[in-house]
GUTORGU-451150 format. One record per residue (C-alpha): residue number from 1; residue in three letters; z negated, x negated, y. Coordinates in Angstrom, 1 decimal, always signed. Layout:
BEGIN
SITE seq type      w      u      v
SITE NUM  ala      Z      X      Y
...
END
This chain:
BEGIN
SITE seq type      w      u      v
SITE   1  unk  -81.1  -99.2 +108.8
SITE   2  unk  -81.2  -96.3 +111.2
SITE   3  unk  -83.2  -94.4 +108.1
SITE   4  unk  -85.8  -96.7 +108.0
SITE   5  unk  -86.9  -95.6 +111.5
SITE   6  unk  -86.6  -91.8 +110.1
SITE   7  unk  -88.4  -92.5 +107.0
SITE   8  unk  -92.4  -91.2 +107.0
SITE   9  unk  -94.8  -94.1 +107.8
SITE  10  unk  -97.6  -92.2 +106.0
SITE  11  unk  -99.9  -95.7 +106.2
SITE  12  unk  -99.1  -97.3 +109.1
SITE  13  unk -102.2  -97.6 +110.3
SITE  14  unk -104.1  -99.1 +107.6
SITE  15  unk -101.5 -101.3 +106.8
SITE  16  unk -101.4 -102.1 +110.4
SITE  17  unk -105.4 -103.1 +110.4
SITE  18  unk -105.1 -105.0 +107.2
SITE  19  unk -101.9 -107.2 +107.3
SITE  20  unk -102.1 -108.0 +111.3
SITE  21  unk  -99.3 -109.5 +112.7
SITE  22  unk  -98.5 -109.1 +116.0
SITE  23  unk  -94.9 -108.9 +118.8
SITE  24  unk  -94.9 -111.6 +121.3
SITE  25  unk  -91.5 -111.5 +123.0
SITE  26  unk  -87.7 -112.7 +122.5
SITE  27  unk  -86.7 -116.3 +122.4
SITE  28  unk  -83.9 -117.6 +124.5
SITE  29  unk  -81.4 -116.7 +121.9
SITE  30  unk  -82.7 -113.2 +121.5
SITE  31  unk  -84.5 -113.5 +118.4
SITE  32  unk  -88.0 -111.5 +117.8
SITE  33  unk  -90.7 -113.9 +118.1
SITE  34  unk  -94.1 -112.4 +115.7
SITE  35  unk  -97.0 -114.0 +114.8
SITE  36  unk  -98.3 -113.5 +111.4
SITE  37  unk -101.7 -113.8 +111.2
SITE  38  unk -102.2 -114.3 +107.4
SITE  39  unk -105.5 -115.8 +107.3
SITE  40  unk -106.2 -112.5 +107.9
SITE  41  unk -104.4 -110.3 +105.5
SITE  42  unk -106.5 -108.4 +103.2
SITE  43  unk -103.9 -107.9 +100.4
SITE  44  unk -106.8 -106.6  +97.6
SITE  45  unk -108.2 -103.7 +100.2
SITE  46  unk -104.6 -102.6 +100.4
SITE  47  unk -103.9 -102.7  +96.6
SITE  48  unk -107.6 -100.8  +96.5
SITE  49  unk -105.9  -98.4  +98.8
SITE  50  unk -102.7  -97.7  +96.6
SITE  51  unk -100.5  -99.6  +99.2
SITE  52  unk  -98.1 -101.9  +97.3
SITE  53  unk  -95.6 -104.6  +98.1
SITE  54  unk  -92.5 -102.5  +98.4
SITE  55  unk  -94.4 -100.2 +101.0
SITE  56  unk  -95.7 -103.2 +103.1
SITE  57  unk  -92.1 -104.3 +103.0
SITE  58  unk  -91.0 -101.3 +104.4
SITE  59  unk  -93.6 -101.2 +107.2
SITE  60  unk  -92.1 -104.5 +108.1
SITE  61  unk  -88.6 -103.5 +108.1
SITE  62  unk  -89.9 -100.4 +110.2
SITE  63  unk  -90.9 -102.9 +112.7
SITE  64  unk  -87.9 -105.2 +112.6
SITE  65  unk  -85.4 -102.3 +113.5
SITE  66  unk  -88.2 -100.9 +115.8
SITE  67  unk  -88.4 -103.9 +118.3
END
């Protein structure tokens, strides 16, 4: 998983804008505790924007291994 930090985030921010989901804290076991915040996810502007599902998936592992 160490790559995925390496690997080039060349949309990070729009994907960031338009599938928000934000980092709250750790739970008392440790676990990463995110909102998603899908009733705001704007899944045709990213298609519109040539930003598919394996690239959103990818931004999210980034920000697993990240935190």
């Amino acid at each position: 998983m160490v790559l995925v930090l390496q690997a080039s985030q060349p949309n990070f921010k729009l994907i960031k804008r338009y599938y928000p989901w934000y980092y709250h804290r750790f739970d008392k076991r440790g676990n990463v505790c995110v909102y998603y915040k899908l009733g705001l996810l704007r899944l045709p502007r990213l298609k519109e924007l040539g930003i598919d599902s394996d690239e959103i998936f990818r931004h999210n592992m980034f920000y697993q291994e990240y935190l």
